[in-house]
TORKOL-4160 file (C-alpha; in steps of 0.2 Angstrom, whole numbers, padded with zeros to 4 digits, m for minus):
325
<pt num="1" X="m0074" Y="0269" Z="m0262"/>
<pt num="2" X="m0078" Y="0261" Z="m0245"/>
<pt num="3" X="m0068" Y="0256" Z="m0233"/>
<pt num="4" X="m0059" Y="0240" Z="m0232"/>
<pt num="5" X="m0071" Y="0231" Z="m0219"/>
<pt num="6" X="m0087" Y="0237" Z="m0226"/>
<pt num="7" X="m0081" Y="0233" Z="m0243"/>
<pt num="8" X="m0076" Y="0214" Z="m0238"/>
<pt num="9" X="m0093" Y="0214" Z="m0230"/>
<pt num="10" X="m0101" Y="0220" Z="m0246"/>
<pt num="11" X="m0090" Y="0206" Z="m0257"/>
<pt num="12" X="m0094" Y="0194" Z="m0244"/>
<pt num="13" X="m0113" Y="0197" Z="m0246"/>
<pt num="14" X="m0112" Y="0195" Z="m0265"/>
<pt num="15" X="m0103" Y="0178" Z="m0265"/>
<pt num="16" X="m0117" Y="0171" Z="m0254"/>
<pt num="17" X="m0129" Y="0174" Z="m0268"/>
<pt num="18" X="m0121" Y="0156" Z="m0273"/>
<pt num="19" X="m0121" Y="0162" Z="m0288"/>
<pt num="20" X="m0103" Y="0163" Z="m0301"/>
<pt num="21" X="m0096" Y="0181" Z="m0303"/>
<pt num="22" X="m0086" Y="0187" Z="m0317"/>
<pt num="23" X="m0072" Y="0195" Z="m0310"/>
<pt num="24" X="m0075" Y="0214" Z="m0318"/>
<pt num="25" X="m0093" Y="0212" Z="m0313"/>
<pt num="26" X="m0091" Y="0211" Z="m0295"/>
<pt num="27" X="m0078" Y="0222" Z="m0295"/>
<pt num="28" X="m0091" Y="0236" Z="m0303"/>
<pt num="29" X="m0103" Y="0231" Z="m0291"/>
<pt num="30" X="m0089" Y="0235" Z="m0276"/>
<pt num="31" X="m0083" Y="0251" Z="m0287"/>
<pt num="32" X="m0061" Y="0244" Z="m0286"/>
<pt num="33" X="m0053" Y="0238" Z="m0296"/>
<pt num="34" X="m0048" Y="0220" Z="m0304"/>
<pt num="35" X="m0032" Y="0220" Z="m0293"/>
<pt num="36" X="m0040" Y="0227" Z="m0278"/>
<pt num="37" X="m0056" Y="0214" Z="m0279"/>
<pt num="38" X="m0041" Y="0201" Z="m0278"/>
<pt num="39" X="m0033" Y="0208" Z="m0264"/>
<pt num="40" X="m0051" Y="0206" Z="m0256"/>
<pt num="41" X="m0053" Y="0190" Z="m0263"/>
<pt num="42" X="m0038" Y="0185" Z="m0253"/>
<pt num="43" X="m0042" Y="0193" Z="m0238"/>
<pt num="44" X="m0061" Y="0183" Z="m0238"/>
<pt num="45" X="m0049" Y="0167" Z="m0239"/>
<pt num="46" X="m0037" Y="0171" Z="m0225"/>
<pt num="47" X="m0054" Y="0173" Z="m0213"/>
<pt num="48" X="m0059" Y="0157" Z="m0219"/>
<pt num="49" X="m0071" Y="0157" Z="m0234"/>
<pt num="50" X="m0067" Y="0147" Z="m0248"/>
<pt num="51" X="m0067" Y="0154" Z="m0263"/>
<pt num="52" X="m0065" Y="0149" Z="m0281"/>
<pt num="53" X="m0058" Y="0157" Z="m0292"/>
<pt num="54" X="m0058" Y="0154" Z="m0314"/>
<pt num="55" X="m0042" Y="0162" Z="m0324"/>
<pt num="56" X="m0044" Y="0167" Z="m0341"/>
<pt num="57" X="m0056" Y="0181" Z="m0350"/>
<pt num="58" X="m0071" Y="0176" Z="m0345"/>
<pt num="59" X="m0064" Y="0172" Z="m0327"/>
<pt num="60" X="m0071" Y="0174" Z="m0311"/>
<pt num="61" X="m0075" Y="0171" Z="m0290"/>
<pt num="62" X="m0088" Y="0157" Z="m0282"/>
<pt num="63" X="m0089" Y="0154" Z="m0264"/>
<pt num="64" X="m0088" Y="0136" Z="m0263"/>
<pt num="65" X="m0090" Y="0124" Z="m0248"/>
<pt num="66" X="m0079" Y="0123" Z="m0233"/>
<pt num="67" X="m0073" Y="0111" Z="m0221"/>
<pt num="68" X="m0082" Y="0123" Z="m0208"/>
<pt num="69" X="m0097" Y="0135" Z="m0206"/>
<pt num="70" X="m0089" Y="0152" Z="m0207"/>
<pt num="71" X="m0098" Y="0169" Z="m0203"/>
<pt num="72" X="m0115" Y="0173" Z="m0213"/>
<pt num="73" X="m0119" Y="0188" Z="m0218"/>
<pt num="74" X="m0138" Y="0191" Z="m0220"/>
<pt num="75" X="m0148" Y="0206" Z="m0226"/>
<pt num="76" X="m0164" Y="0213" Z="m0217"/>
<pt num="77" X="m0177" Y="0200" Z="m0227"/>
<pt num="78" X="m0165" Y="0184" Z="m0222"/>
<pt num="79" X="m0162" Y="0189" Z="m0205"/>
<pt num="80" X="m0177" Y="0191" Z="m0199"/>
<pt num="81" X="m0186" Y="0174" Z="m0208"/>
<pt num="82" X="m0169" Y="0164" Z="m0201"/>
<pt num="83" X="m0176" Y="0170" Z="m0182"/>
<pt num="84" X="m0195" Y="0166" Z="m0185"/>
<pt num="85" X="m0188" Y="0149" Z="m0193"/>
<pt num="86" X="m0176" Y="0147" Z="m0177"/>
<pt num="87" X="m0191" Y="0152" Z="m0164"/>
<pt num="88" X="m0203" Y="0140" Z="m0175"/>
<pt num="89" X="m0191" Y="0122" Z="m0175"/>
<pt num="90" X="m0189" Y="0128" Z="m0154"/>
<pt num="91" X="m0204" Y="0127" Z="m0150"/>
<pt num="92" X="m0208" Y="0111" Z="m0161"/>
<pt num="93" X="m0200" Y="0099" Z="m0150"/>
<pt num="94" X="m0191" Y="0089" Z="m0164"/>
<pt num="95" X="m0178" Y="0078" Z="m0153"/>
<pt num="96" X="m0159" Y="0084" Z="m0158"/>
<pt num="97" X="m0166" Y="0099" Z="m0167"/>
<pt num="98" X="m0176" Y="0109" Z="m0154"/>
<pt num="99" X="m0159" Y="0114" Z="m0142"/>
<pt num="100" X="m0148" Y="0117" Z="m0156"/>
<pt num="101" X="m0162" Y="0131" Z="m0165"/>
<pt num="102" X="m0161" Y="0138" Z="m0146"/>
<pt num="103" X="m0143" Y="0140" Z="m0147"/>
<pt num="104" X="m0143" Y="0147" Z="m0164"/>
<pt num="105" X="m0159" Y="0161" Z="m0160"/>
<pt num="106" X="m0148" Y="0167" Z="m0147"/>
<pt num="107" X="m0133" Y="0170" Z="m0156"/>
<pt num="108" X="m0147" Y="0179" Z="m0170"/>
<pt num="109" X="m0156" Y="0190" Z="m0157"/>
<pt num="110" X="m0141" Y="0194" Z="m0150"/>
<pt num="111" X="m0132" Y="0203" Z="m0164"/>
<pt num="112" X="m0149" Y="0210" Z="m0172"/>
<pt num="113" X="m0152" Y="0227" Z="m0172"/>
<pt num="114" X="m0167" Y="0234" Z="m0163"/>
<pt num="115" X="m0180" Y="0237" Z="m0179"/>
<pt num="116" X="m0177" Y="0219" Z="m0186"/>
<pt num="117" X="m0181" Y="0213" Z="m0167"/>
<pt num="118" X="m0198" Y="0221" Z="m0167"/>
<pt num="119" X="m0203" Y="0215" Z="m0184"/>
<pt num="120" X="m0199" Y="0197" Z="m0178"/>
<pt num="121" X="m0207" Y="0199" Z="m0162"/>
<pt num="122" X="m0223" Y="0206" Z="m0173"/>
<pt num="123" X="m0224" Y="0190" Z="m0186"/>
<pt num="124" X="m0222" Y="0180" Z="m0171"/>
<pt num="125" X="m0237" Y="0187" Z="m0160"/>
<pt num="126" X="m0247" Y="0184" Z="m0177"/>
<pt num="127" X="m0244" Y="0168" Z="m0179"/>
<pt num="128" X="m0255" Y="0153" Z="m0173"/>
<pt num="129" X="m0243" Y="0138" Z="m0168"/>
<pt num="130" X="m0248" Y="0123" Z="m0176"/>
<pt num="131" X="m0243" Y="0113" Z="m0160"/>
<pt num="132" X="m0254" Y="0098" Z="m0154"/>
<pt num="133" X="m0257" Y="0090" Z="m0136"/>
<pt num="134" X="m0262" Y="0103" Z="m0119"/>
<pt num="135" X="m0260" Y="0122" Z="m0123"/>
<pt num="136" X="m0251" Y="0122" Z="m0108"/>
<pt num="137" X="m0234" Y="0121" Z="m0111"/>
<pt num="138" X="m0230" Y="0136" Z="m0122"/>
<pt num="139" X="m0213" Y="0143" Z="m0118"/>
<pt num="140" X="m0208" Y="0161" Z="m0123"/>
<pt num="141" X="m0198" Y="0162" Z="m0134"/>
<pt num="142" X="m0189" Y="0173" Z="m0131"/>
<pt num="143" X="m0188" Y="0168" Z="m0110"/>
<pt num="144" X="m0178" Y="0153" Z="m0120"/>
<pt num="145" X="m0166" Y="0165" Z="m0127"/>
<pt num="146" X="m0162" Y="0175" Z="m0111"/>
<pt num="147" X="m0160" Y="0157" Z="m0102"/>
<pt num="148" X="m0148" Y="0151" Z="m0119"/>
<pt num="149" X="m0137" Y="0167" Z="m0118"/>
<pt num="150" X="m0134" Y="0163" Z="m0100"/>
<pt num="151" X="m0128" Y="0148" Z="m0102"/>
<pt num="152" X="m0117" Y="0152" Z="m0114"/>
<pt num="153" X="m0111" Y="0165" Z="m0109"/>
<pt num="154" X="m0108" Y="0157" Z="m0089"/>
<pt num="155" X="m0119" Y="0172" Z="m0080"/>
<pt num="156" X="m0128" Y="0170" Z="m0067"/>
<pt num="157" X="m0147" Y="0171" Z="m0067"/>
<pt num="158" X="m0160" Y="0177" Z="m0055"/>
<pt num="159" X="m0182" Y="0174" Z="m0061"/>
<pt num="160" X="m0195" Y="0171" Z="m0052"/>
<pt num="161" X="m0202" Y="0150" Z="m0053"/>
<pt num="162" X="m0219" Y="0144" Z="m0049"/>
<pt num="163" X="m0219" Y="0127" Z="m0040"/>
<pt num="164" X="m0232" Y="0113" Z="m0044"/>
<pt num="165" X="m0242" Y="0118" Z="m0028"/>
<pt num="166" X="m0243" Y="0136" Z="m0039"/>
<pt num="167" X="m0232" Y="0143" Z="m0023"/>
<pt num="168" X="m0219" Y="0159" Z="m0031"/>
<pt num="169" X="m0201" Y="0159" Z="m0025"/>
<pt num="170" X="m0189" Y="0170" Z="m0033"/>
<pt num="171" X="m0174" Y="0160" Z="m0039"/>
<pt num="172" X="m0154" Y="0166" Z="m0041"/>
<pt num="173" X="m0145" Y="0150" Z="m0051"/>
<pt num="174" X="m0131" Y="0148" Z="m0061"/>
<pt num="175" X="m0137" Y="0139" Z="m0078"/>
<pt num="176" X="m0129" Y="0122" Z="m0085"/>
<pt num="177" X="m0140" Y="0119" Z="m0100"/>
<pt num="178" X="m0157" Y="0117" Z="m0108"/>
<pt num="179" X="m0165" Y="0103" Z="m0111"/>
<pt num="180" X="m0180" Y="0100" Z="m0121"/>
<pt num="181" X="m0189" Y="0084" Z="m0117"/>
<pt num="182" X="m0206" Y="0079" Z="m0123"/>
<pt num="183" X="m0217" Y="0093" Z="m0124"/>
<pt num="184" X="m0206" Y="0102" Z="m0112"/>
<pt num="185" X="m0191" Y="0112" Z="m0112"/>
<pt num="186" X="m0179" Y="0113" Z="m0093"/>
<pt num="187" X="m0166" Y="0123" Z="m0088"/>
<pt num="188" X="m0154" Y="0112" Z="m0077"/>
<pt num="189" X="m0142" Y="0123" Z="m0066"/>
<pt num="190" X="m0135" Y="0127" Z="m0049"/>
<pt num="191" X="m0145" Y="0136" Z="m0034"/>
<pt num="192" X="m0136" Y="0148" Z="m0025"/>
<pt num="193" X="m0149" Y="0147" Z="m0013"/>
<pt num="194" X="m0154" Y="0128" Z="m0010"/>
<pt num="195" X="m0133" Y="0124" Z="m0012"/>
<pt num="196" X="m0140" Y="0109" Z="m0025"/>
<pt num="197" X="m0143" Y="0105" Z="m0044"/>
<pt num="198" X="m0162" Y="0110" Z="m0049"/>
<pt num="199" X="m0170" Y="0106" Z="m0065"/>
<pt num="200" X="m0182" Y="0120" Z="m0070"/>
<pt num="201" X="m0199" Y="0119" Z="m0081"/>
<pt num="202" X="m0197" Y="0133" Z="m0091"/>
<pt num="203" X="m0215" Y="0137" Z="m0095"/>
<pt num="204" X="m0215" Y="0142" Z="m0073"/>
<pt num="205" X="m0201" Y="0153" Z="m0075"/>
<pt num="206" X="m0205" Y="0171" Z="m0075"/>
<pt num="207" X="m0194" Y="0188" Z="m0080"/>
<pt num="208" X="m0178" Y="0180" Z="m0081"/>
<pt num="209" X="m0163" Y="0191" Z="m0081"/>
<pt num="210" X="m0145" Y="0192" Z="m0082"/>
<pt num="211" X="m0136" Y="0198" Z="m0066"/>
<pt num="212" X="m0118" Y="0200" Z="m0077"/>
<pt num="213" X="m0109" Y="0191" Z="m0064"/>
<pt num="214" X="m0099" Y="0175" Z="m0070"/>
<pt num="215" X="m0095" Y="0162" Z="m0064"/>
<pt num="216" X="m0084" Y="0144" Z="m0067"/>
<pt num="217" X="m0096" Y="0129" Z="m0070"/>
<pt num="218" X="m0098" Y="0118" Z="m0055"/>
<pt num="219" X="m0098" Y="0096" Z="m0060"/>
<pt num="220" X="m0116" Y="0092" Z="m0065"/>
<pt num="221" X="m0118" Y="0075" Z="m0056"/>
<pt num="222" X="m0125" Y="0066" Z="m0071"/>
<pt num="223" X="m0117" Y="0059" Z="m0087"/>
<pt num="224" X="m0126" Y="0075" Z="m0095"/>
<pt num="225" X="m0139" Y="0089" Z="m0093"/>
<pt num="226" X="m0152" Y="0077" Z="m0102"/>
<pt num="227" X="m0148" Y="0061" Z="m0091"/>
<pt num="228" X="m0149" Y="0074" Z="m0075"/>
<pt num="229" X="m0167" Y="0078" Z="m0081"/>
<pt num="230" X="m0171" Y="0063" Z="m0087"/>
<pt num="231" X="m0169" Y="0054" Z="m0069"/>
<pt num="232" X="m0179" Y="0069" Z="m0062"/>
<pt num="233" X="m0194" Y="0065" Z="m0072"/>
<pt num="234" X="m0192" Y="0046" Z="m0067"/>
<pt num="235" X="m0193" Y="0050" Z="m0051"/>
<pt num="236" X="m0211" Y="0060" Z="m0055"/>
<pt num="237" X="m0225" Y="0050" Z="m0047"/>
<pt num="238" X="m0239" Y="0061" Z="m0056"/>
<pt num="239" X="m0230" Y="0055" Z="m0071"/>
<pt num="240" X="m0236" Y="0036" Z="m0078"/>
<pt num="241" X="m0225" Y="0023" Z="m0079"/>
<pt num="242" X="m0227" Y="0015" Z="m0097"/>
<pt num="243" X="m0222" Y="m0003" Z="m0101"/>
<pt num="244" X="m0226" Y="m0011" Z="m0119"/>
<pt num="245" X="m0218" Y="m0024" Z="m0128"/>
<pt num="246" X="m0214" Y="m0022" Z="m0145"/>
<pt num="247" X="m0211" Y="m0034" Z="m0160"/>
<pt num="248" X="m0197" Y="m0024" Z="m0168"/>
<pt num="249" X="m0179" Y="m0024" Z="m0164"/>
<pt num="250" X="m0174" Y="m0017" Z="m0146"/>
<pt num="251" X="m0159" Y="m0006" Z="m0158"/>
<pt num="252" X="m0171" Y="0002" Z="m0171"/>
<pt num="253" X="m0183" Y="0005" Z="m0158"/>
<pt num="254" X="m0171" Y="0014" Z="m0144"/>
<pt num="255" X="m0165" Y="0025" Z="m0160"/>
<pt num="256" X="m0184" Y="0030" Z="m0162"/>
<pt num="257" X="m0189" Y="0035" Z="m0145"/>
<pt num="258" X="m0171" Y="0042" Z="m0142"/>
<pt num="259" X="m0171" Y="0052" Z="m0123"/>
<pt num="260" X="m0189" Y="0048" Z="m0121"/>
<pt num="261" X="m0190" Y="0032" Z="m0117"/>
<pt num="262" X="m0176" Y="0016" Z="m0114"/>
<pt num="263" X="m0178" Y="m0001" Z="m0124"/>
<pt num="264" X="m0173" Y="m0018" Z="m0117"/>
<pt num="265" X="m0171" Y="m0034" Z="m0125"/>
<pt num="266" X="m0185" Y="m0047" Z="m0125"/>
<pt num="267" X="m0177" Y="m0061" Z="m0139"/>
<pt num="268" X="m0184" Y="m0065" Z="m0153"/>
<pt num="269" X="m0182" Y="m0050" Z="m0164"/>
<pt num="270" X="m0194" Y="m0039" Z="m0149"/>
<pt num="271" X="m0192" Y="m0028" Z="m0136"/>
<pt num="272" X="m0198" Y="m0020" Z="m0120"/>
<pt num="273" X="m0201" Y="0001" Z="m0120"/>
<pt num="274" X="m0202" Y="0011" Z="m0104"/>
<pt num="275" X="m0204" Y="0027" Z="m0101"/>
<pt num="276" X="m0214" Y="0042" Z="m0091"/>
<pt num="277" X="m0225" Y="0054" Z="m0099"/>
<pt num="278" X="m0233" Y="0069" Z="m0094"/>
<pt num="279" X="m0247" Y="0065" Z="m0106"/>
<pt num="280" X="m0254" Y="0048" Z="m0112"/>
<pt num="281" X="m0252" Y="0055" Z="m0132"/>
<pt num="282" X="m0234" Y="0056" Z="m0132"/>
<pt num="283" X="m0232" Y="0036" Z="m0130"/>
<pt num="284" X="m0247" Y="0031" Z="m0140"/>
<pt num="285" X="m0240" Y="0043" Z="m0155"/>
<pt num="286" X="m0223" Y="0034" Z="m0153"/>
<pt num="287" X="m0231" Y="0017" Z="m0154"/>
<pt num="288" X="m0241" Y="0023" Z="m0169"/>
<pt num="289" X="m0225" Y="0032" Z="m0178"/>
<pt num="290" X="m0214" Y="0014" Z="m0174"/>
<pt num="291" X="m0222" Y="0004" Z="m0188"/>
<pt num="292" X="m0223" Y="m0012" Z="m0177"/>
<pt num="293" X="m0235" Y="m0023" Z="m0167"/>
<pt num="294" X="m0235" Y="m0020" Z="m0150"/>
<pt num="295" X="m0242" Y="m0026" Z="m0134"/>
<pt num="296" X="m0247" Y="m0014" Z="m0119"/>
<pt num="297" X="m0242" Y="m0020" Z="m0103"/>
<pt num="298" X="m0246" Y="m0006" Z="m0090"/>
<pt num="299" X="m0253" Y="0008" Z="m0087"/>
<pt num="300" X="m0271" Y="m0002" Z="m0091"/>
<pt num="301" X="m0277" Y="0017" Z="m0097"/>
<pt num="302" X="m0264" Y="0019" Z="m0110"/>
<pt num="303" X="m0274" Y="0004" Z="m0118"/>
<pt num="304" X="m0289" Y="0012" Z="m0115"/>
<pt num="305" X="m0281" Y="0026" Z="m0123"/>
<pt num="306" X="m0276" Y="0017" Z="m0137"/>
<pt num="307" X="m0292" Y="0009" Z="m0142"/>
<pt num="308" X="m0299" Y="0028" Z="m0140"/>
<pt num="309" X="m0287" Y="0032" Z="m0154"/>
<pt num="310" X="m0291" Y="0016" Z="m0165"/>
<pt num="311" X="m0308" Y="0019" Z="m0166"/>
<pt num="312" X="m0307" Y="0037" Z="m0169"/>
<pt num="313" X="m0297" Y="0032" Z="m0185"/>
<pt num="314" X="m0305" Y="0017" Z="m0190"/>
<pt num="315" X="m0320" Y="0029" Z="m0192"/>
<pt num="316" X="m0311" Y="0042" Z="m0201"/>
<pt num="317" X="m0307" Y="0027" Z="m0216"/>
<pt num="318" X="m0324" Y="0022" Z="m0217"/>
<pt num="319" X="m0335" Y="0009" Z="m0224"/>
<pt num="320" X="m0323" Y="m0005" Z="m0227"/>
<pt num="321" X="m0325" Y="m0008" Z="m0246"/>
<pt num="322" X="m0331" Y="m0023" Z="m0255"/>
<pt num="323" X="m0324" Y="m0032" Z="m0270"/>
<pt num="324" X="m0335" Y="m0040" Z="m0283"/>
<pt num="325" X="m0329" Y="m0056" Z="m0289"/>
């Protein structure tokens, strides 16, 4: 018989089959008895896990659902496609989805044993990412999860960073946050060196490492990491400014652009978008995604750009088609 953790572990990864258990079933597949699978049972509930139980003959154990996630427990096969999935929605750049996958692959990577860490790191250097827009701003991966563990974890980093100007410096920071804005991910933190808050474009970081010293966060003068960024990337002059008025609600269409851009009341039922953009596709894809007429007011090569765009697809539908009476 195996001990009483691994046994609970063993019974917990049975439940998460989802699938209903009789209760002398499980407890030949754990090799106890009926009264000792109960004790277990019990045990599962204490931690946390909520689990249904059927009296009777023909009764039995379910894990149901909980009012909070508990611990999973994942086998070789799940762990390793819950890590690829993670490293995937990351680097997809899905607003409210990209940061949390971040979080989550560093809580994976850090707990995974050294054999499963190569076999993801294989899939992934075999994979082709279906991004679209410049190649250039590919993160690592797994630079993403040194910078995430850091942050939560309150240790203090030290990489090297590559300035627009292509200049190197070597950089020793204490990390706030990620951010991932546009096609771009930052880390905002604290430079011991500069004494001031930096927002950092991850794809120039290099080698980032962990010094293991902590530290207490210091007041990030912003209303949050993504607001710190945000004003940052206002401020870019390489960056475009983009104005267009749009004939659709100013609520529906802030929801739509979220961080990217801010949406201002212009009566009658439209509204006035502005935002900066490292590209000229990201705002001509969010006009195209919102569903609504709209009017460009500047930059005069956004127009150009969407015309571009217009014609391209206006090809791609062909001939238009006649209707015989």
């Amino acid at each position: 018989m195996a001990n009483t953790s691994s046994r609970t572990l063993r019974l917990l990864s049975l439940l998460q089959t989802h699938r209903y258990w009789p209760g002398p079933e499980l407890a030949g597949r754990l090799e106890v008895s009926v009264r000792t699978l109960r004790r277990d049972i019990d045990r599962l509930r204490e931690l946390g896990y909520p689990v249904e139980a059927s009296r009777g003959v023909d009764g039995g154990y379910q894990l149901a659902a909980g009012a909070a996630l508990p611990p999973l427990v994942l086998d070789d096969e799940e762990a390793v496609a819950l890590a690829v999935g993670l490293q995937a929605a990351a680097q997809g750049g899905v607003a409210g989805i990209a940061e949390a996958s971040v979080r989550a692959l560093a809580k994976v990577v850090q707990v995974m044993p050294p054999r499963l860490r190569r076999r993801v790191d294989a899939l992934r250097a075999m994979t082709v990412p279906a991004g679209w827009g410049s190649s250039g701003t590919g993160v690592d991966p797994d630079v993403l999860t040194v910078l995430a563990q850091a942050c939560r974890d309150t240790e203090r980093l030290e990489f090297g960073y590559a300035a627009a100007s292509g200049d190197r410096t070597e950089r020793h920071v204490e990390p706030l946050r990620l951010v991932s804005l546009g096609r771009r991910w930052y880390l905002v933190a604290y430079d011991l060196i500069r004494h001031d808050w930096r927002r950092y474009r991850i794809d120039r970081i290099d080698r980032p490492r962990s010094t293991g010293a902590r530290f207490r966060p210091r007041e990030l003068p912003a209303e949050d990491a993504a607001a710190f960024v945000r004003a940052g990337v206002d401020q870019n002059p390489t960056w475009p400014s983009v104005e267009v008025r749009v004939d659709a609600p100013v609520d529906a269409v802030q929801r739509h652009v979220g961080r990217w851009g801010t949406a201002e009341d212009a009566g009658d039922g439209a509204c006035v978008l502005r935002m900066r953009a490292d590209s000229l596709d990201w705002p001509a894809m969010l006009l195209g995604s919102l569903g609504a007429d709209f009017e460009v007011v500047s930059p005069p090569e956004l127009l150009v750009h969407v015309r571009r765009w217009a014609d391209t697809f206006t090809r791609a539908s062909g001939p238009p088609t006649t209707r015989t009476p």
